[in-house]
C-alpha positions in Angstrom: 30.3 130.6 72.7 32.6 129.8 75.5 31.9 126.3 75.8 33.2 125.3 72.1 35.8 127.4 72.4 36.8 125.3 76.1 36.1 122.2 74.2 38.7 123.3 71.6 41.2 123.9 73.7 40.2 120.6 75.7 41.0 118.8 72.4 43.8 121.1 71.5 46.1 120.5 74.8 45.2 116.6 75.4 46.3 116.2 71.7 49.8 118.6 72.8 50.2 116.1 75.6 50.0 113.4 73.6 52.3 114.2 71.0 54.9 115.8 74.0 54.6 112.0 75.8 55.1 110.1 72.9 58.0 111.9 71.4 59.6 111.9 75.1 58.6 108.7 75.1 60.5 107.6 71.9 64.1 110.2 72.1 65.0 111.8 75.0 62.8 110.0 78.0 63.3 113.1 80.3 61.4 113.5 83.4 60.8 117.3 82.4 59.2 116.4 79.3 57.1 114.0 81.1 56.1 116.7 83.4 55.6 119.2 80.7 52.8 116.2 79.3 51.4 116.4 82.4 51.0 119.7 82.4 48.9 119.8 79.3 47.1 116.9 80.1 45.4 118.8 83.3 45.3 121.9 81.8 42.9 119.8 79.0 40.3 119.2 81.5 41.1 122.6 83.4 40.1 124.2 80.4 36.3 122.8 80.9 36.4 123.9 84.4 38.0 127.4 84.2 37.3 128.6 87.3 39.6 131.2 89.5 40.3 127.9 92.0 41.0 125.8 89.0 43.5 128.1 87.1 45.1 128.7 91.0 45.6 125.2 91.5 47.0 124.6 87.6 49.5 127.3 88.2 50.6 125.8 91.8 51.1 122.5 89.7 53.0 124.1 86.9 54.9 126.0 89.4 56.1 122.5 91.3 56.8 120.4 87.9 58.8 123.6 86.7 60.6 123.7 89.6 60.8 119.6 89.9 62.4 119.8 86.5 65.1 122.9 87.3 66.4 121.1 90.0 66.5 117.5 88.6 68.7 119.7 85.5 71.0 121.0 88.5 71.6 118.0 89.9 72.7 116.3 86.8 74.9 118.9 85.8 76.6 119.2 89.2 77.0 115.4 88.6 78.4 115.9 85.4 81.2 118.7 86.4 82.4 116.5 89.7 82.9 113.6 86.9 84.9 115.9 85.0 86.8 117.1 87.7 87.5 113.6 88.8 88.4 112.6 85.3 91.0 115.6 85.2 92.8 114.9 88.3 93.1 111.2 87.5 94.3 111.9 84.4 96.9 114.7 86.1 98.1 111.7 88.4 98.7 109.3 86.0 100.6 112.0 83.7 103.0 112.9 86.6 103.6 109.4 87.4 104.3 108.4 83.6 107.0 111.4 84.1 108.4 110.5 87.5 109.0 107.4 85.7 110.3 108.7 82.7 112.4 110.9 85.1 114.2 107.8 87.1 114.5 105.5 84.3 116.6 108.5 82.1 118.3 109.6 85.8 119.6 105.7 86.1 120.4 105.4 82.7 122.4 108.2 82.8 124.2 107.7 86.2 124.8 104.2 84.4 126.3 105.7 81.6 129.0 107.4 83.4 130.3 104.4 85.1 133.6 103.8 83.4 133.6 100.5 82.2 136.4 99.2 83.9 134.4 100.1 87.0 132.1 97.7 86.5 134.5 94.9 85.2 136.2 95.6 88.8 132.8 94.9 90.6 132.0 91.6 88.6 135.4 90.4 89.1 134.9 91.5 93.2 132.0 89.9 93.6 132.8 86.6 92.1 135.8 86.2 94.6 133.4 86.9 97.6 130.7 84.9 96.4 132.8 81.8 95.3 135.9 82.4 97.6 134.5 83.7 100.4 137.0 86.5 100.8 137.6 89.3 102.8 136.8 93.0 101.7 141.3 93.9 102.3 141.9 90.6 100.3 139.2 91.3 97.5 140.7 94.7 97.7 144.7 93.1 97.1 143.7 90.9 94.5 141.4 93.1 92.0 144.9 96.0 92.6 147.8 93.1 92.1 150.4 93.0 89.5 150.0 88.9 90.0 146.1 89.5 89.8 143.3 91.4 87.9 145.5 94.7 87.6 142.4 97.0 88.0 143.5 100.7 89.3 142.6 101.8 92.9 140.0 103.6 91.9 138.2 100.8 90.3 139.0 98.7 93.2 137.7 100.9 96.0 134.0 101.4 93.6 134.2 97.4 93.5 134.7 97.0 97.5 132.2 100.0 97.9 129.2 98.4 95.9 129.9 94.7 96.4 126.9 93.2 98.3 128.7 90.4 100.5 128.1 89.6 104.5 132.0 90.0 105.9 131.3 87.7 108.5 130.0 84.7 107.2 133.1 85.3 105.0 134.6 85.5 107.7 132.7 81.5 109.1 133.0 80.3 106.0 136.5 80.2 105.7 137.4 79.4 109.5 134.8 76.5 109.2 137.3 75.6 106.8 140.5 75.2 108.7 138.7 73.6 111.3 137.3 70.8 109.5 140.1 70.8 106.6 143.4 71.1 108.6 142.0 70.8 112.0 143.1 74.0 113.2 142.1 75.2 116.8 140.6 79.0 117.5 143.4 80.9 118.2 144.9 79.6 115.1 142.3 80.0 113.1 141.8 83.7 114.5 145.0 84.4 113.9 145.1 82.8 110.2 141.7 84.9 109.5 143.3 88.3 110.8 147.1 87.8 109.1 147.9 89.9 106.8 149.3 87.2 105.0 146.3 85.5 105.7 142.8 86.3 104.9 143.0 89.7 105.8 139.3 89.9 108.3 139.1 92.5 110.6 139.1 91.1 113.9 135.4 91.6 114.4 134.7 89.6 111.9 137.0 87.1 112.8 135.6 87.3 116.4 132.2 86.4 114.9 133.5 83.4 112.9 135.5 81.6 116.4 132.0 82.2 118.0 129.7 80.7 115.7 132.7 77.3 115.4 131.4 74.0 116.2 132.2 73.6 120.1 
């Protein structure tokens, strides 16, 4: 009476592991469900053979592919919140930077806004005379303030000297170059000429630095 009954469930759990595998096989294609086929695939022939050392040895195995198949779900799951952390802080980063950048770009347009306009008319004009006249900052300065020139208050004038981007002393070369090869002028003249105040209006360091870089 036992042996049919063994044979049955011979039958019974090969046929389990079958249908386990190929369902596995065809959805999911987890390593549990594998091991779970496995499982019923042993105990099959166990079944013939139920002996204390075979139902020992079946429960060791069960034991290991349960355990095999806990861990492997761990690991994947650890994976899977580190990914979302990850994802989270890069997503933080790139929202603060958006704002930082939102931040600057209002900050400037806003510090830009409360430039007066004739401010920045001042700083055009300014920069044009050093750029194409090669003028000092006191006679930039004279000219933007003048009744006989551009008329802009003090105010404006001083923002205009403050922010024009110009190098004073090859201002300063440019214009003694000038006299030397235009009118022939020697270096103390031409110092003297750069430094005037009705001259071009240099500080004399800057006038020191043209009469040094003069042809010899």
């Amino acid at each position: 009476m036992i042996l049919p009954v063994r044979i049955l469930m011979f039958f019974l759990m090969l046929t389990i592991a079958y249908f386990i595998f190929r369902w596995n096989n065809n959805n999911s294609k987890k390593k549990r469900w594998y091991a779970l086929a496995i499982i019923f695939a042993l105990s099959s022939f166990g079944a013939l053979t139920d002996t204390p050392e075979a139902r020992h040895q079946e429960a060791v195995e069960s034991s290991k592919a349960e355990s095999s198949s806990i861990k492997e779900s761990k690991r994947k799951e650890s994976i899977s919140i580190e990914e979302d952390v990850k994802s989270s802080s890069l997503s933080e980063k790139k929202a603060s930077s958006i704002k930082a950048k939102q931040s600057s770009t209002k900050s400037s347009e806003n510090s830009s806004k409360k430039i007066p306009r004739e401010y920045i008319s001042a700083l055009i004009k300014g920069q044009e005379y050093a750029d194409r006249m090669y003028m000092s900052k006191k006679a930039i300065y004279n000219q933007l303030t003048s009744d006989y020139g551009e008329k802009f208050s003090s105010d404006a004038a001083n923002y205009a000297i403050a922010n024009i981007k110009a190098n004073w002393n090859k201002n300063a070369l440019h214009k003694a170059k000038e006299y030397q090869e235009e009118q022939n002028m020697s270096p103390d003249a031409i110092y003297d000429q750069l430094t005037s105040d009705y001259g071009e209006q240099f500080t004399p360091d800057e006038a020191n630095y043209a009469i040094q870089h003069l042809e010899k």
